[in-house]
C-alpha positions in Angstrom: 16.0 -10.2 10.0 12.4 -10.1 11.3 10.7 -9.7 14.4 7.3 -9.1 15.6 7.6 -5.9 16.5 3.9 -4.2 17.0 1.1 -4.6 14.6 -1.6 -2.2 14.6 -4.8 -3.2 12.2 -7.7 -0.5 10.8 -10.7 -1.1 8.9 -11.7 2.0 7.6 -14.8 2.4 5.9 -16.2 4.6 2.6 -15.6 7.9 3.0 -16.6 10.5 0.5 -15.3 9.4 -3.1 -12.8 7.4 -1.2 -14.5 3.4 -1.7 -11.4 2.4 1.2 -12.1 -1.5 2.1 -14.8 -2.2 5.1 -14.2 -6.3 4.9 -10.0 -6.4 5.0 -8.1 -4.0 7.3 -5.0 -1.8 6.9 -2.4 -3.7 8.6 0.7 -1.5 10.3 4.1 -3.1 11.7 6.1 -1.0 13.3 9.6 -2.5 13.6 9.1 -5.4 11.9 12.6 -5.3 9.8 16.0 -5.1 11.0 18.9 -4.4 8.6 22.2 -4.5 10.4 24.5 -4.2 7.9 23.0 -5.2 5.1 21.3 -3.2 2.3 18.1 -2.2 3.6 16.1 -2.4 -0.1 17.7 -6.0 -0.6 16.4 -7.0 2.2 13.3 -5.9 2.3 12.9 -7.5 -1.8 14.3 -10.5 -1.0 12.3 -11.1 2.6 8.5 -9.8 0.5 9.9 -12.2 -2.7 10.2 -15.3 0.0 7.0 -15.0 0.6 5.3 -15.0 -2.3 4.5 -11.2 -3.2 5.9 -10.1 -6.8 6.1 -7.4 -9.2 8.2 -5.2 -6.8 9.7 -2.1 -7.0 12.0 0.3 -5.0 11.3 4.4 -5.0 11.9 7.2 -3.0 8.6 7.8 -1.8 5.0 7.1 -2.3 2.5 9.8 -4.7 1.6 12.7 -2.9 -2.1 12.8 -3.7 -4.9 10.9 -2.7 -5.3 7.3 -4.8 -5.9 3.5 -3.8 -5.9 0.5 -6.4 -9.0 -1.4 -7.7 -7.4 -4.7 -8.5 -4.6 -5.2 -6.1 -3.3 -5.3 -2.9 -0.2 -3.7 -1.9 2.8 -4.0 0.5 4.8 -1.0 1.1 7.7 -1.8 3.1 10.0 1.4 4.1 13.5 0.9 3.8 15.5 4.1 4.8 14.2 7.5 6.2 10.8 8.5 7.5 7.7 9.8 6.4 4.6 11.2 7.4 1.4 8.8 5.2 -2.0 9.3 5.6 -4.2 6.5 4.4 -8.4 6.2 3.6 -8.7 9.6 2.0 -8.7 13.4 3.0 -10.2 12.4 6.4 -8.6 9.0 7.5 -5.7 8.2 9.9 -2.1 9.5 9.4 0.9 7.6 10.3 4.3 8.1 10.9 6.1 5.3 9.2 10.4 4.9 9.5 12.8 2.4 8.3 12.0 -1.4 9.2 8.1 -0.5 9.2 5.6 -1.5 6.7 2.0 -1.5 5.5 -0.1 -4.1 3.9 -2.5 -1.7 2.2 -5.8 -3.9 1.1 -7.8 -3.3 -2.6 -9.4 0.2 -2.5 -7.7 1.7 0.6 -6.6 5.5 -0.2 -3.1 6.4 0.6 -0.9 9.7 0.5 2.5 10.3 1.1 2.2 13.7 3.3 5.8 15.0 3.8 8.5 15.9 1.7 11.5 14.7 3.9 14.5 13.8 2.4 16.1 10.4 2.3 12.8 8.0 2.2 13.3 4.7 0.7 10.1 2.6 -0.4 10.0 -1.1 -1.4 6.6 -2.5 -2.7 4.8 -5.3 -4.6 1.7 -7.4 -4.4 0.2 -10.8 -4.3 0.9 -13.6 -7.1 -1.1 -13.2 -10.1 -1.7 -9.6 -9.3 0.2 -6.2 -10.6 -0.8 -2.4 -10.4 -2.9 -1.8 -13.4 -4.8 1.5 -11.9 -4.2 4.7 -10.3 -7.2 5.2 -8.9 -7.6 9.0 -7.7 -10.7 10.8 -6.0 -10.6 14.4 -7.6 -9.8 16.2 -10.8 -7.1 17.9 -8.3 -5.3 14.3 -8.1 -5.5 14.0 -11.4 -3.1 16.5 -12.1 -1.0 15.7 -9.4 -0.8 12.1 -10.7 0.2 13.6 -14.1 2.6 15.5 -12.5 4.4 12.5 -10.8 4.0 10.3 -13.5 1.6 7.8 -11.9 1.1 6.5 -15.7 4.2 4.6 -15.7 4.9 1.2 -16.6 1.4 1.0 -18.5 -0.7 2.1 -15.1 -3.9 3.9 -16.0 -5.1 6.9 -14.1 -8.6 6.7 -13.1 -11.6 8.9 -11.8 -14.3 7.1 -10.6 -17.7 8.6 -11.4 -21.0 8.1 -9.0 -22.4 5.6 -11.7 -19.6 3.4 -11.8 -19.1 3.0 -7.4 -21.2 -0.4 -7.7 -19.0 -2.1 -10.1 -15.8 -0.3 -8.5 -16.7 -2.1 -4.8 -17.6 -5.5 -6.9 -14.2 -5.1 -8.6 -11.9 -4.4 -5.1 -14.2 -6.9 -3.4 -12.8 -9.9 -6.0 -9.6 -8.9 -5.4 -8.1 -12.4 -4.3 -6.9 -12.9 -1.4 -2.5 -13.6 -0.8 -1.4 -17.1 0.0 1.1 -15.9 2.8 1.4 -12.5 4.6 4.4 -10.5 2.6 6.5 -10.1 5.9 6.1 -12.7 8.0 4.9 -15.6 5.9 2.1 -18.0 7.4 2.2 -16.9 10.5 1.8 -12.5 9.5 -1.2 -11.1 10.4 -2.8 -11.2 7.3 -3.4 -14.7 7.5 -5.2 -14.4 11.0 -6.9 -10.8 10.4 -8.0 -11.3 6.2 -9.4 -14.9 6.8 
C-alpha cells in the first residue's frame, strides 16, 4: 500500500567528473511503501509495473562505486533492510535509505551504495522505452570496481567518460525522455509536479 509519506527533492549540479543532472532533481520518499504481510519485492514490482516503469529487477544492493546512467532514468525502490547511499559523486549528499523508501534517480545523477549491511533488498527499473545500456563510472578506480561486481551484466557497457566527450555526454542525459507517470505514486508522484 502507498502513502505519502515525506518527499525530499535535490538538484545537484556537475561536480568534478561527476555530469549529475542541474535541470531534473533527485527525488527521495521516505515511507512511501507499506508491506504488511505481503512480499515486500512483489510489491514493490507490481506497484512500479502499474505505473508504467519496466525492465525491473530485484538485488541485494546497489554497486559500491561511483557510476550514474547516460540514457535512463532510474527507480530504486528498497524493499528489506537499510543502507547507507550517497548520490552525485565523491562530494554529494548521503542518505540513509530503509524498507518502504525509494529514489527516483534522474539521467546522469552518480550513486553509491556506501555500507555493507546485511539483509538489503533493491527493486529497480525505468521509464517505457528505456533500459540500462551504460555503466557510467568517473575513475579508472571504478572501473575495476565495476569489473569486480559485474556491472557488465545483461549486455551493460562500462564506460569512462573522457574531457572531450562531456559535451555530447550532457546532450545525451539531457534527451533522456521524460516518464509518462511517477513510478510510485502514478499521476499524482512528484515527478510529475517537480520534472515538468
Amino acid at each position: 500500500m502507498t502513502n505519502r509519506g515525506s518527499v525530499q527533492h535535490f538538484l545537484i549540479p556537475e561536480a568534478g567528473n561527476m555530469p549529475n543532472n542541474t535541470a531534473l532533481p533527485l527525488i527521495l520518499y521516505k515511507g512511501v511503501v507499506e508491506f504488511g504481510d505481503e512480499e515486500p519485492e512483489k510489491v514493490l514490482q507490481d506497484l512500479i509495473a502499474s505505473h508504467q516503469w519496466g525492465n525491473g529487477w530485484v538485488v541485494e544492493s546497489i554497486y559500491h562505486f561511483h557510476h550514474f546512467h547516460s540514457c535512463a532514468h532510474e527507480v530504486v525502490a528498497f524493499a528489506r533492510g537499510k543502507g547507507t547511499i550517497q548520490f552525485g559523486g565523491p562530494d554529494g549528499p548521503i542518505v540513509e535509505v530503509e524498507a518502504g523508501d525509494a529514489a527516483v534517480i534522474p539521467a546522469g545523477v552518480g550513486h553509491k551504495r556506501l555500507d555493507d549491511a546485511p539483509g538489503f533488498s533493491v527493486v529497480g527499473a525505468y521509464p517505457p522505452d528505456q533500459k540500462l545500456e551504460d555503466v557510467c563510472v568517473i575513475s579508472e578506480e571504478d572501473i575495476a570496481k565495476a569489473r569486480s561486481e559485474n556491472a557488465d551484466a545483461d549486455g551493460c557497457a562500462i564506460r569512462l567518460f573522457g574531457k572531450d566527450e562531456r559535451g555530447a555526454l550532457r546532450a545525451r542525459i539531457a534527451g533522456t525522455a521524460l516518464p509518462p507517470t511517477d513510478p510510485l505514486l502514478g499521476l499524482d508522484g512528484p515527478v510529475m509536479s517537480l520534472w515538468r
